[in-house]
C-alpha positions in Angstrom: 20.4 44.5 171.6 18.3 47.4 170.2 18.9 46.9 166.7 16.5 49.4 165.7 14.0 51.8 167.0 10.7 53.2 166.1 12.3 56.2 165.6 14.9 55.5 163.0 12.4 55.3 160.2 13.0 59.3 160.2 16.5 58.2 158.9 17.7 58.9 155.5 15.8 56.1 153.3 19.1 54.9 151.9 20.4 54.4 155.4 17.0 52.5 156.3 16.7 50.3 153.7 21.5 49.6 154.0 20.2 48.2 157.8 17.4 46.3 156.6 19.5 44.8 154.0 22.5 44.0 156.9 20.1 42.5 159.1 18.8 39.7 156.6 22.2 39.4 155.4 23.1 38.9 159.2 20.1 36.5 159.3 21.2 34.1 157.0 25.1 34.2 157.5 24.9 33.8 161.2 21.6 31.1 161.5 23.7 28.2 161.5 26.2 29.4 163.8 23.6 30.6 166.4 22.2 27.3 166.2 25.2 25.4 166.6 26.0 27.3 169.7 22.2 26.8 171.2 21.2 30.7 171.0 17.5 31.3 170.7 16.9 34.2 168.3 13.7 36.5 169.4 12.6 39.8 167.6 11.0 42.7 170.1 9.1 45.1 168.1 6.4 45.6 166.0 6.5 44.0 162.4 4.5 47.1 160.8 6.7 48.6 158.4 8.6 45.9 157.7 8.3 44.7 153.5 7.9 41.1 153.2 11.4 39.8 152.9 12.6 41.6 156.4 9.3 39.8 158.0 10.5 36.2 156.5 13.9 36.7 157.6 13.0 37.5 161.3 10.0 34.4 161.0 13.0 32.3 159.2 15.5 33.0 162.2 13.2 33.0 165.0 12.0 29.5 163.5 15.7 28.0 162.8 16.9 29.1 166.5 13.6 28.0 168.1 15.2 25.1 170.0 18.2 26.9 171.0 18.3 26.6 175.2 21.6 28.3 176.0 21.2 31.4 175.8 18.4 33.8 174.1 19.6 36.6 171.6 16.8 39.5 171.7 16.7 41.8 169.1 14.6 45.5 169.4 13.6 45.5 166.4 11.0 48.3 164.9 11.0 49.0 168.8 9.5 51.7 171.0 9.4 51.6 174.8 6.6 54.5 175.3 4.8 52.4 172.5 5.5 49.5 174.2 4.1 50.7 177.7 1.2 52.7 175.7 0.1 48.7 173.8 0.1 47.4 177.4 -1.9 50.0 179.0 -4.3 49.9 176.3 -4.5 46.2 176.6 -5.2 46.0 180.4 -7.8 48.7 180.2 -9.6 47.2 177.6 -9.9 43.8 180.0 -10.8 46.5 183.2 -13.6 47.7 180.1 -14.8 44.0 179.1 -14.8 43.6 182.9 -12.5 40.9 182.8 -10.7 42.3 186.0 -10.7 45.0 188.5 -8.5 48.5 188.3 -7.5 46.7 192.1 -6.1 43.8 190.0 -3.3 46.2 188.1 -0.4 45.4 189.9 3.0 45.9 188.5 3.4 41.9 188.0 -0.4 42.2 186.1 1.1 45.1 184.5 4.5 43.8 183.1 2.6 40.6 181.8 1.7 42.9 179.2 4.5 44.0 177.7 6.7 42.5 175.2 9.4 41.4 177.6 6.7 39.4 179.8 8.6 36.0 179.5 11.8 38.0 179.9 13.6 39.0 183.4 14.5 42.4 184.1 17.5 43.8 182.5 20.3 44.0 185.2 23.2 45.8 183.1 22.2 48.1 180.5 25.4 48.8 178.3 25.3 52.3 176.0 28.3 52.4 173.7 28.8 55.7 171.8 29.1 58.4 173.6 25.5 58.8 174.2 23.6 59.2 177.7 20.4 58.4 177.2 17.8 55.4 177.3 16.9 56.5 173.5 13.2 55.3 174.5 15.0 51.6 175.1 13.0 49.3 178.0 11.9 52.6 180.0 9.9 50.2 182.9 12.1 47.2 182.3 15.1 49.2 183.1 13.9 51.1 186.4 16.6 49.7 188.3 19.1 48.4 186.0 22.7 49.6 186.2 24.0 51.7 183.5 27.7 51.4 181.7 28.5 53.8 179.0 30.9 53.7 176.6 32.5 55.7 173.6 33.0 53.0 172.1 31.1 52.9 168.5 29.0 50.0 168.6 30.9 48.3 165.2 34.3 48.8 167.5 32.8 47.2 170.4 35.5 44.3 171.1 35.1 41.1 173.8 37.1 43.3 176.1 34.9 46.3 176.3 32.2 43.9 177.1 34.2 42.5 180.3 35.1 46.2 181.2 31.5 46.4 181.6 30.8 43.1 183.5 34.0 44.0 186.0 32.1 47.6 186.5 28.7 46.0 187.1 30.5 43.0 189.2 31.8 45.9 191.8 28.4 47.8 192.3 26.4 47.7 195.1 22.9 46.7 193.9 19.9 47.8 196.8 17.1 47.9 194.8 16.1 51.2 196.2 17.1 49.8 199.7 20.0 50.0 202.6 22.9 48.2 201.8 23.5 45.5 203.8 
């Protein structure tokens, strides 16, 4: 879920501060649940920014769902994919600089273990809800060959159903990966 970008800081400071507040009001109301239910809780982003009390309530939920083995909940939070892609570069050419490896060892895979989805698969469904068409700088190289569902749905309206309308669209695709089909 991209619960919050990079950009949004450029919000109005009372809007910032109302979603920091309903995340660690989310964090504490839901923990137990989420734990009950085996969900692993991870936070994707950068924790610059963040005052004290946001960073303990995404150490304090990461920490209470760190045994959950069902499913894994990840929240973009503070994220940026061109960041994202910019850390990773920066990263691999600083080991090419060090000459830890090769510029012949950057492969995608070498690549990809970089970024902050490396223990993650691929994204196979991306779902947009509000009217928007756009990847809003959201998993840019993760997403290269997800399929796409959009919705004008608000997110707050989003309901069980419009989540199965999307699984039923994905469900009756034809995924070729760039290939023939079959």
């Amino acid at each position: 879920l991209y619960a919050f970008s990079t950009e949004n800081w450029g919000r109005p400071i009372a809007e910032v501060e109302a979603i920091m507040q309903l995340f660690c009001k989310t964090v504490v109301g839901e923990g137990d649940e989420l734990v009950r239910q085996g969900v692993r809780v991870k936070i994707m982003g950068e924790r610059t920014h963040f005052s004290p009390s946001v960073i303990e309530m995404i150490e304090r939920i990461e920490e209470t769902t760190a045994s959950g083995d069902k499913l894994t909940l990840v929240l973009a939070f503070n994220y940026s994919s061109r960041r994202e892609i910019m850390l990773a570069a920066q990263a691999v050419a600083a080991r090419v600089a060090r000459g830890e490896i090769g510029v012949e060892d950057i492969t995608e895979e070498y690549f990809s273990q970089h970024l902050m989805t490396s223990d993650m698969p691929d994204p196979d469904l991306i779902i947009r809800p509000s009217g928007e068409y756009r990847l809003s700088n959201y998993l840019i190289w993760q997403a290269a060959y997800s399929e796409y569902w959009f919705s004008n749905v608000l997110w707050p309206d989003f309901e069980p159903k419009h989540l199965e309308q999307a699984i039923d669209a994905y469900n009756g695709r034809d995924r070729r990966f760039g290939g023939l089909t079959k």
